[in-house]
C-alpha positions as a printed NumPy array, in Angstrom:
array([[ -6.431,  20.805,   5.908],
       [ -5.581,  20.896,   2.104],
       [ -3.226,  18.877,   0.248],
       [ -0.306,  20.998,  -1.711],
       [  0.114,  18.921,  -5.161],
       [  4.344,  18.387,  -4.719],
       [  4.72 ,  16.052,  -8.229],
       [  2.65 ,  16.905, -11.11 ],
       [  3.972,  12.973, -12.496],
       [  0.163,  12.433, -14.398],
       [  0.307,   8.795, -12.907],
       [ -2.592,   6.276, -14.473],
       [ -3.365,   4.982, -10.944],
       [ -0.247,   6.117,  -8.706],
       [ -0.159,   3.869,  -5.678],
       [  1.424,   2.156,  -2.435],
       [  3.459,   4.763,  -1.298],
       [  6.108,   3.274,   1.019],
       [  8.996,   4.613,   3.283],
       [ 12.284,   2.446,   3.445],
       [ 15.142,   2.81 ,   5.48 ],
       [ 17.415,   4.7  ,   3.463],
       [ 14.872,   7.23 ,   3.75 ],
       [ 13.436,   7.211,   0.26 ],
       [  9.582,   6.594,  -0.567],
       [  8.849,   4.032,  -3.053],
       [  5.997,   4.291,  -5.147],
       [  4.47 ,   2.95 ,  -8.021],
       [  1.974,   3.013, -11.095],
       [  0.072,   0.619, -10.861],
       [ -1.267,   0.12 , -14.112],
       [  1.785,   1.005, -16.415],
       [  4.11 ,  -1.268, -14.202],
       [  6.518,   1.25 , -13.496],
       [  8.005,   1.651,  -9.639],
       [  9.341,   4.777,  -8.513],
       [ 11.573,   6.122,  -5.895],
       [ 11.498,   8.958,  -4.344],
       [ 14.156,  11.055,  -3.027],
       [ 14.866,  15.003,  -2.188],
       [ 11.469,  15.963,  -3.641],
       [ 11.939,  14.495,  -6.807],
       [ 10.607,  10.873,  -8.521],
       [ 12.763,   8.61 , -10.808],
       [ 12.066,   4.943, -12.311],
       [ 13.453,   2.488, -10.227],
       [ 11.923,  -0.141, -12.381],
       [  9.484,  -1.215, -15.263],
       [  7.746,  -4.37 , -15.819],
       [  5.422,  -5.9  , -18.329],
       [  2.773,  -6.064, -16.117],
       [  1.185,  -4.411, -13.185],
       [  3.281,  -3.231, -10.023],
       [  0.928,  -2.613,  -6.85 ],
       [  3.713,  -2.574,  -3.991],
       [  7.377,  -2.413,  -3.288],
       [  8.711,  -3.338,   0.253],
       [ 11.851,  -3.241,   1.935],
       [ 13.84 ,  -6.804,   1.83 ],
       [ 16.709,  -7.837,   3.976],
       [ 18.65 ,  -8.089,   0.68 ],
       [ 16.742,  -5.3  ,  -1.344],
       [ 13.025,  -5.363,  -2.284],
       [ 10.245,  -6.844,  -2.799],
       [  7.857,  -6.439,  -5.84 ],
       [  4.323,  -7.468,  -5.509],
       [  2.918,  -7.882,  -8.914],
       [  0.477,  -9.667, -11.061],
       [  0.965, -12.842, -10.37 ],
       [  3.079, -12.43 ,  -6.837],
       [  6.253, -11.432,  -5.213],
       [  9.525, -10.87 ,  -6.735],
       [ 12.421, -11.121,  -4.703],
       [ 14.871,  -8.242,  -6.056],
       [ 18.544,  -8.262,  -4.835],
       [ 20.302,  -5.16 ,  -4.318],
       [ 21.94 ,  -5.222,  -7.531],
       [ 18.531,  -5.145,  -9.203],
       [ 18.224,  -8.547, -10.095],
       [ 15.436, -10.803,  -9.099],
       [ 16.609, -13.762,  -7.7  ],
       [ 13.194, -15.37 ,  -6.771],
       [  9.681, -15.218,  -7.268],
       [  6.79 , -16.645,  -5.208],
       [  3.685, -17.251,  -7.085],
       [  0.727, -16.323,  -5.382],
       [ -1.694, -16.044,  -8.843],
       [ -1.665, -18.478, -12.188],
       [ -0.776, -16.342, -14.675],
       [ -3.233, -17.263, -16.72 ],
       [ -5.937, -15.884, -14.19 ],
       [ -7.289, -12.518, -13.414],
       [ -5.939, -11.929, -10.549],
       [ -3.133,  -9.619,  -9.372],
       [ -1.836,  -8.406,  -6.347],
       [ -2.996,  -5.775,  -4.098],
       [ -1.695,  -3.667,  -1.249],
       [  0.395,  -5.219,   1.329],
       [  2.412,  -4.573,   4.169],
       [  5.729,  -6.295,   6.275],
       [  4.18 ,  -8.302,   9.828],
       [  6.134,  -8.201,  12.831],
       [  7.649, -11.773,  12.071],
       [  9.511, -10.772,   8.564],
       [  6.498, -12.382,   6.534],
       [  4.177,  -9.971,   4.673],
       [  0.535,  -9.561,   4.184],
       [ -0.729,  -9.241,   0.47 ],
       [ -3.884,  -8.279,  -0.917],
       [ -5.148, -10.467,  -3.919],
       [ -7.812,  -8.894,  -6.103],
       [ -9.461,  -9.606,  -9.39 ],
       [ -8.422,  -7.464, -12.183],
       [-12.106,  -7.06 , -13.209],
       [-13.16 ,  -6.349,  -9.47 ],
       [-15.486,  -9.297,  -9.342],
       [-17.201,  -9.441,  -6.462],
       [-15.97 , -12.514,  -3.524],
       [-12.962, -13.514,  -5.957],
       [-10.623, -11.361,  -3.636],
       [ -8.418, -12.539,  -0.796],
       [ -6.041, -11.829,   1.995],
       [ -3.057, -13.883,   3.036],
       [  0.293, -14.058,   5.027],
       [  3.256, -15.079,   2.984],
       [  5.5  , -16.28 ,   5.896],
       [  9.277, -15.794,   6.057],
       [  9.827, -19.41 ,   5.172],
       [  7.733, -19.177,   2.046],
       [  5.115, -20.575,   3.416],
       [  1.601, -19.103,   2.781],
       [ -1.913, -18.553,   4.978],
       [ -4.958, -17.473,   4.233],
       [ -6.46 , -15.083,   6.292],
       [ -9.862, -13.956,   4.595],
       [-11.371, -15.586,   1.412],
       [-14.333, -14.022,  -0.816],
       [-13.283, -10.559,  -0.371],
       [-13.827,  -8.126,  -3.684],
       [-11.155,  -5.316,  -3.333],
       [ -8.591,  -5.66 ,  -0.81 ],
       [ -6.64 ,  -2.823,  -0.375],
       [ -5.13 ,  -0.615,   2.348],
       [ -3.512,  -2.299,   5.366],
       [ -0.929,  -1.937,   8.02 ],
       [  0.276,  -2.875,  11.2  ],
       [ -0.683,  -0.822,  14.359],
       [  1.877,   0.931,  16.534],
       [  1.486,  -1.648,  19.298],
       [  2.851,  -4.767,  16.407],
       [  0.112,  -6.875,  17.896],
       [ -2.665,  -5.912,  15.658],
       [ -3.004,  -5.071,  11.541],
       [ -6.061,  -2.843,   9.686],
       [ -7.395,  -3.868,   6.679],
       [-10.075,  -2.577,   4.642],
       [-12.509,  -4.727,   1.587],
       [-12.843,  -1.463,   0.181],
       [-16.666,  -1.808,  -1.168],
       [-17.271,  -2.709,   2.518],
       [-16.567,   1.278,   3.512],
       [-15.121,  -0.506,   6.816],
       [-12.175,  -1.026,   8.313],
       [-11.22 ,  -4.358,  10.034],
       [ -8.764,  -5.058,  12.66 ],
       [ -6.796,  -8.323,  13.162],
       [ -5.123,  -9.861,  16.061],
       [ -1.644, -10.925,  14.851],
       [ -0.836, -14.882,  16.395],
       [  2.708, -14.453,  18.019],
       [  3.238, -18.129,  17.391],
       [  2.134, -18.327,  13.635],
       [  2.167, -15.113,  12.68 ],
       [ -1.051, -15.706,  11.258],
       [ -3.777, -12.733,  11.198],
       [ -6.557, -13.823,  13.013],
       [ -9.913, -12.85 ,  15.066],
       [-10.854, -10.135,  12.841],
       [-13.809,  -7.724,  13.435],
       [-15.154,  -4.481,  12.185],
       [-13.807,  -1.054,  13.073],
       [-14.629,   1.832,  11.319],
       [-17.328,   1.954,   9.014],
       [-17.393,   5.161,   6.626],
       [-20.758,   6.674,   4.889],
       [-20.177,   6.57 ,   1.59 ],
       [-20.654,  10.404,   1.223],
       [-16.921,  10.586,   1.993],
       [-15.8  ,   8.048,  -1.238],
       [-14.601,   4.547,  -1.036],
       [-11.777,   3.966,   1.596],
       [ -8.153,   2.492,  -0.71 ],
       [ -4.859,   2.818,   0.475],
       [ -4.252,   3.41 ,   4.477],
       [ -1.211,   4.107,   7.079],
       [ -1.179,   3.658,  10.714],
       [  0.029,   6.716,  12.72 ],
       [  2.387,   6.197,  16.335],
       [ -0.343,   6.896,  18.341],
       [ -2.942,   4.589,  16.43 ],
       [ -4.658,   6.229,  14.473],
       [ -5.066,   5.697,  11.097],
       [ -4.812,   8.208,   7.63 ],
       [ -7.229,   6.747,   4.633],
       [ -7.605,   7.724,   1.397],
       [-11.048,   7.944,   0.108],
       [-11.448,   7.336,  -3.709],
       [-14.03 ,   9.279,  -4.949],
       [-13.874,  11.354,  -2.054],
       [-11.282,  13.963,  -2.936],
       [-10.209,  13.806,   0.686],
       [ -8.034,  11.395,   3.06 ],
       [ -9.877,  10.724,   5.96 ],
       [ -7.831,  10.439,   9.715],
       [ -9.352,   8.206,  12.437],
       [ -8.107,   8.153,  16.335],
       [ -7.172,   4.929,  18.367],
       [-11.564,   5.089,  19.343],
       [-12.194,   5.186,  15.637],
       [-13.691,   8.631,  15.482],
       [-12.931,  10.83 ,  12.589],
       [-11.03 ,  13.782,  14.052],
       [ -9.615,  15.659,  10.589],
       [ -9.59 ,  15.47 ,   6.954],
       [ -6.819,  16.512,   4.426],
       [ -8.787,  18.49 ,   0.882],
       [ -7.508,  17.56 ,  -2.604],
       [ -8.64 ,  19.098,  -5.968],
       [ -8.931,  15.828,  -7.092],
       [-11.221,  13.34 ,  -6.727],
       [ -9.695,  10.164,  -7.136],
       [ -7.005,   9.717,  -4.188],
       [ -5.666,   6.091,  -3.943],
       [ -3.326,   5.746,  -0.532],
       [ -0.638,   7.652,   1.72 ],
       [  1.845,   7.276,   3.711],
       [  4.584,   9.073,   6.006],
       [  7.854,  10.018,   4.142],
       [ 11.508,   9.869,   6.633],
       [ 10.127,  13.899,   7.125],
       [  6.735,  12.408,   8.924],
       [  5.33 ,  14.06 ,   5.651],
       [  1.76 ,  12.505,   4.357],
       [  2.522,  11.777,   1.246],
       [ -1.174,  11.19 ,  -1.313],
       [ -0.934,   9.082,  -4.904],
       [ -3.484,   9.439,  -6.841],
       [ -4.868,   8.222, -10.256],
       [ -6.341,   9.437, -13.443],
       [ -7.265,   6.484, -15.054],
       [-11.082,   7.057, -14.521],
       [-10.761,  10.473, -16.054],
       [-10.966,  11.011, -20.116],
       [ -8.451,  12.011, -22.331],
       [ -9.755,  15.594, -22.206],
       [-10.533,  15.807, -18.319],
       [ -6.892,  14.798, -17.363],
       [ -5.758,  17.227, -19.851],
       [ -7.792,  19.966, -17.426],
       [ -7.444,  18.872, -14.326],
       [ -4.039,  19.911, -12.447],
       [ -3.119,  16.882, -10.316],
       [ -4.851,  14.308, -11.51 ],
       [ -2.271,  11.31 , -11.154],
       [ -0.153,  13.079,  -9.139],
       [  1.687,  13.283,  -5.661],
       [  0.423,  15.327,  -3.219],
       [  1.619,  16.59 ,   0.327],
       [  0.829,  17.583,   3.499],
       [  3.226,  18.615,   6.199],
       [  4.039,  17.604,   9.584],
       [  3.595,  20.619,  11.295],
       [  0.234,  20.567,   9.749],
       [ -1.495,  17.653,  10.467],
       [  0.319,  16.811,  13.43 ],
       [  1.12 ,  12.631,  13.24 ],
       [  4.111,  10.915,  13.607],
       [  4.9  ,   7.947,  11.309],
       [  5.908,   4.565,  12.455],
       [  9.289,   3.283,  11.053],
       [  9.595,   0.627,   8.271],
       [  9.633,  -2.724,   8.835],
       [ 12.116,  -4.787,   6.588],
       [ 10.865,  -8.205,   5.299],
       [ 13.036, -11.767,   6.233],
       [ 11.645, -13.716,   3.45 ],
       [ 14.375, -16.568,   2.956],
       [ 16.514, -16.329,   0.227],
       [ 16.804, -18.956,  -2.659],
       [ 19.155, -21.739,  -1.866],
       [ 21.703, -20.462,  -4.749],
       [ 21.811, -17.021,  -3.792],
       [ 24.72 , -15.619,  -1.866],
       [ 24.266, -11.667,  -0.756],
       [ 26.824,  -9.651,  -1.181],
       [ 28.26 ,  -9.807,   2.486],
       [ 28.609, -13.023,   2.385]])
């Protein structure tokens, strides 16, 4: 299969593409702190911030912002009512990828801004606030979902080249019992962002690869999805069951992302042609601040 390039936006590291409710994709990049939304083909900002952006998930009360130094709790009127801190700020850390669990809480990738190797982790922010730790000493968490069955999550440590699956507690809500999947050569580029498919398989996006990789439920590769560029950072389903590919030109020179169409940009590949079905959002139930009052209150 080959990708169609649908947004030309020349995005510095364009990533975590996610589908809300409303049926618009949020996106963001990365490295300029801007979020984006994405409606009837076309991007607009949603949002800018000082600092970097990796993630924006659905809320019970509007979104949430995962950036440097954690989660911002953003009303529907825009403002942010709350933040949990999940980095000092004086620290090189940030956030990563992420993804809403079963039980309202979400999972968040915490990586070092200078990669670093074993200064990475993975934890559970819980809908109380509360906050686990599910793997230590990792170096680049990135992609990760939960599986169509809401009983397990994938995860990937990207310079591992593997995939790792977790058993989600139903008590805690804790990811736990984790163990290798898939492991990728590294002929096919470094595995980033990921999305789980109905029937459990999983789409991955291989940096370096110029390709997104799909795997079945058995963990065999079974297709691929072409770009014309080589640095392709996640995807995801839009409300259309659309795969929808960021991808990044910050490793490129001036002059190279000058000549090379795409680079940074959204790409797409249709339902009818790679044949996958999307699961639907989740919507997180992290508690609000004690002075807040929705709006339907």
């Amino acid at each position: 299969m080959i990708a169609e390039l649908v947004e030309p936006v020349g995005a510095l590291l364009g990533e975590g593409p996610q589908l809300f409710p409303d049926g618009t994709l949020r996106w963001v990049d990365l490295l300029a702190g801007t979020a984006f939304i994405r409606q009837e083909g076309h991007s607009s900002v949603a949002a800018r911030y000082p600092h970097e952006v990796s993630k924006v998930l659905p809320w019970v009360h509007g979104h949430l912002a995962l950036t440097r130094t954690g989660v911002e709790m953003v009303a529907e009127s825009g403002e942010t009512v709350a933040t949990i801190d999940l980095t000092a700020g004086d620290s090189s850390l940030r956030c990563s990828d992420a993804t809403v669990l079963p039980h309202g809480g979400i999972a968040v990738g915490i990586v070092d801004r200078d990669l670093a190797p074993g200064r990475g982790s993975l934890v559970v922010v819980h809908p109380d606030g509360g906050i686990t730790c599910a793997v230590d000493r990792a170096t680049i968490p990135n992609g990760i979902d939960v599986m169509p069955d809401g009983v397990e999550v994938v995860w990937v440590d990207s310079p591992t080249h593997t995939l790792t699956r977790f058993t989600i507690d139903p008590a805690s809500g804790n990811l736990v019992n984790p163990r290798e999947w898939v492991t990728f050569p590294p002929s096919l580029g470094v595995p980033d962002g990921l999305c789980a498919d109905t029937k459990g398989g999983v789409w991955v996006a291989m940096w370096g690869g110029a390709q997104v990789v799909h795997v079945d439920k058995t963990g065999t590769i079974t297709a691929t999805i072409s770009l014309t560029v080589d640095h392709v950072t996640s995807v995801a389903f839009d409300v259309d069951d659309t795969l929808v590919i960021t991808t990044g030109s910050v490793a490129l020179s001036e002059d190279e992302r000058t000549q090379t169409v795409g680079a940074g940009g959204l790409w797409g590949v249709k339902a009818s042609v790679h044949g996958t079905r999307g699961l639907p959002p989740r919507i997180a139930t992290l508690a609000l601040p004690p002075t807040f009052a929705p709006r339907s209150a």
